[in-house]
N, C-alpha and C positions, 0 to 999 in steps of 0.2 A: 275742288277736292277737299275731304275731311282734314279735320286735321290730325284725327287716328289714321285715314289712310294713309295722309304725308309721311308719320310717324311709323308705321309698318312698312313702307317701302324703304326708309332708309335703316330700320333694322333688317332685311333681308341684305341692302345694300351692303350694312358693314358685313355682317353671315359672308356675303360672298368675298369684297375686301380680304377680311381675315382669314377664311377658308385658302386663298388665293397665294397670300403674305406667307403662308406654313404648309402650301404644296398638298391642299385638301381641295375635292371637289364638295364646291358647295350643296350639292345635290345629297349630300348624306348626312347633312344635318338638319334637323327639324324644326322648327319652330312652334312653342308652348305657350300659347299668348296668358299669361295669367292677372284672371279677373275679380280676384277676389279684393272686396272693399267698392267694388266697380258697377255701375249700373248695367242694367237690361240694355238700353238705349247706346249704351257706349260698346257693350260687344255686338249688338244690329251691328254699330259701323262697321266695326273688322270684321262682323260675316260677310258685310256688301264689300268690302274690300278684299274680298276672297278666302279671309281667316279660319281654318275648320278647329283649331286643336287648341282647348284653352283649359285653362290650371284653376282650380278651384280648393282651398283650404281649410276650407270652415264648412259642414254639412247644413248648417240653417240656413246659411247665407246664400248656397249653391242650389238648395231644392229649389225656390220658387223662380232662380232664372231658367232650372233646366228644363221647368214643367211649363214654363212660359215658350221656350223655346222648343218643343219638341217635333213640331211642324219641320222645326230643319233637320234632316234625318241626316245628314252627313257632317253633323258638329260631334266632334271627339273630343268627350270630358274626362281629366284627367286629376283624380283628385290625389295633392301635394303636400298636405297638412299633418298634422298625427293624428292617431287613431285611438278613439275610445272607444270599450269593448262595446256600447253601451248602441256606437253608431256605426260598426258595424254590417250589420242587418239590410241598411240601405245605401250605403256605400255600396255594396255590393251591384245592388239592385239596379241605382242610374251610374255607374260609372262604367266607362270602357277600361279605364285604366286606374289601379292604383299606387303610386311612388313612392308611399311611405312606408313599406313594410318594414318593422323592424324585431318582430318577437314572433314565436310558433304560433303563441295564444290566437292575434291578430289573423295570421295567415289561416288559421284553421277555423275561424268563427267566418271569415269570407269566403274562404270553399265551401263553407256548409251553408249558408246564403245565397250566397250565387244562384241565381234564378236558372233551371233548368235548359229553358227555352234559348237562353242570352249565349253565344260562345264565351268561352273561357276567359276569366278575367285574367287582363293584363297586367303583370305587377312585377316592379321594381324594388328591389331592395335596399333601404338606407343606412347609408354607415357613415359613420362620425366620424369623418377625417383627420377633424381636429379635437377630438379627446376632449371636448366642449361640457361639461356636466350638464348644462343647461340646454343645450343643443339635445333633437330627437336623434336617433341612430342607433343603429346595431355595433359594436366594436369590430377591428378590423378581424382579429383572432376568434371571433364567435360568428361570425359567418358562414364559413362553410357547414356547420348544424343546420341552421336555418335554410338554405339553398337546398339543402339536401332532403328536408322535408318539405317545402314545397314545391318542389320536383315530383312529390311522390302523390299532392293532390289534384285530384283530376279535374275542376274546375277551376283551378290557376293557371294561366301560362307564366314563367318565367322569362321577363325578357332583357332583364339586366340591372344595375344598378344607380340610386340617385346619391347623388352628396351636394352638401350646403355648408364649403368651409368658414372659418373663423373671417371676419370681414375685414376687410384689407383694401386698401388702394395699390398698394406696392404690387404692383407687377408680379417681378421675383418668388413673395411670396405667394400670390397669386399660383404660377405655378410650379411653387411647391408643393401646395396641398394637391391642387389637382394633377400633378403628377402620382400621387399617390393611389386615387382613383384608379388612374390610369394603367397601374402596375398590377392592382387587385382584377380589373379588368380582365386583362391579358393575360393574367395568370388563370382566373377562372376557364376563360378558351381555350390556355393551354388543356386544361383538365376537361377538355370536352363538355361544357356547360352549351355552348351555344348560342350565346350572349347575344342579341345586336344591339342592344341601348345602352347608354352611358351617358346618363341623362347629369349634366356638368353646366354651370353657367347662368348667372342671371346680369341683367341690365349694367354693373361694374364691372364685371368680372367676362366680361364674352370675349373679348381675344385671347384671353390666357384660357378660357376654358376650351376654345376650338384647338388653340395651338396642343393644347394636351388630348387629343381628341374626342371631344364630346360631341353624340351622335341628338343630343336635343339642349337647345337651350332652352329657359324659360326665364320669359322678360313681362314684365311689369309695368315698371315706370316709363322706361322706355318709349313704350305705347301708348300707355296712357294716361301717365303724370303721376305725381305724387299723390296720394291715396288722402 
């Protein structure tokens, strides 16, 4: 056995552990394997180890794995990085999903991209939990603008929201922030949104982010070591 595979079966292992430990079925959370900094040859492994759904963040770096890899028609690329106007155009194009969304501008230059043929691009929206200046994100109080227009383009789906809190070892804080997530969450589905992602959690932070309920984590080092 690889030593990616090893390394993927005991992040599904904790996923379950932890889903377990906080009264969650682990069946509703997803796994994001992200491969940015990462070779071709090292996501082969996690494909033959059954991995379809992987996080890409940087647009150079992700075309010539995606164009390499196109043969596998059931790998779902998810790109988690920010967004410049500039890339756009093909974000659009090879991506199933995108996580970063945080301004109109963005959201309206990928509806109007978005390739005819492709269904509707999947996009999550980013908020800055932690009020980070340096962090990407939409502000918690300037969201629902944003939701509400692209709700209203027809080559986006909406399918919920990402966060990337201030980094912390501390539990506690751990879930603090993503409690906060989790309130904006819930409160959107109060308001009829229809949410189902709450894309929360990376390789430090995965039990505090299931404990608050995050429906995808996205892990990294994890998998595949230090970058």
């Amino acid at each position: 056995m690889s030593v990616i595979k090893q390394k993927l079966a005991q992040v599904y292992s904790d996923i379950e552990k932890h889903a377990k430990k906080h009264g969650r079925d682990p069946k509703t959370i997803k796994l994001l394997a992200v491969t940015k900094k990462h070779s071709i040859a090292e996501i082969m492994e996690a494909i033959s180890a059954g991995q379809c759904e992987f996080g890409e963040s940087y647009l150079q770096e992700a075309l010539p794995k995606i164009r390499t890899l196109t043969d596998h028609s059931d790998i779902i690329w998810h790109y988690i990085g920010p967004i410049q106007s500039n890339k756009a155009r093909e974000i659009a194009k090879y991506f199933s999903w995108v996580q970063s969304v945080d301004r109109e501008k963005i959201a309206t230059l990928l509806n109007q991209h978005r390739p005819l043929n492709l269904p509707p691009l999947n996009v999550c929206v980013e908020v800055n939990i932690s009020g980070e200046k340096t962090k990407s994100g939409i502000a918690p109080e300037e969201l629902l603008p944003l939701i509400n227009v692209i709700n209203k383009l027809p080559n986006l789906r909406l399918r919920g929201i990402m966060a990337i809190p201030a980094f912390t070892y501390d539990y506690n804080e751990q879930i603090r922030a993503f409690s906060i997530a989790k309130d904006i969450f819930t409160k959107l589905n109060r308001a009829s949104f229809n949410l189902d992602t709450l894309s929360l959690g990376m390789s430090n932070d995965l039990e505090a982010a299931i404990a608050c309920g995050s429906t995808m984590v996205r892990i990294g080092t994890a998998i595949f070591g230090s970058r």
